[in-house]
N, C-alpha and C positions, 0 to 999 in steps of 0.2 A: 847287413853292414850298418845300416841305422839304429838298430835295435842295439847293435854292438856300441857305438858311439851314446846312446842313450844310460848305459849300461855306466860305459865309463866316466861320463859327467855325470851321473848320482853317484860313482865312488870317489871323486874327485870333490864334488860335495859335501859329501861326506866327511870326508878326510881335514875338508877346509871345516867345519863345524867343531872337531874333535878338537882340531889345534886350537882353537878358541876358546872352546872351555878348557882346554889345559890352561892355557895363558890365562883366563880368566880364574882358573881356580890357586894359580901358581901367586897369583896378584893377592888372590881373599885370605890368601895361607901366609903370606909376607906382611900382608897390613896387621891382619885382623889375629894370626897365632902369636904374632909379638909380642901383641899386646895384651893376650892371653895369657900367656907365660909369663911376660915381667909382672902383670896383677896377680896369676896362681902362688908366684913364689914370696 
């Protein structure tokens, strides 16, 4: 049962890690592609 609850706070973990680089790369892609784009064009 331990091993099982170990199990699932590493995927819980996990899970919290991904959404943050989502958000964080959702953030890098709204700053930083805008400004991309309005200097490429």
């Amino acid at each position: 049962m331990k091993k099982f609850l170990k199990v699932l706070a590493c995927i819980a973990g996990a899970l919290i890690v991904v959404r943050l680089v989502q958000n964080l790369v959702d953030y890098l892609i709204s700053t930083f592609g805008r400004h991309y784009i309005s200097s490429g064009e």
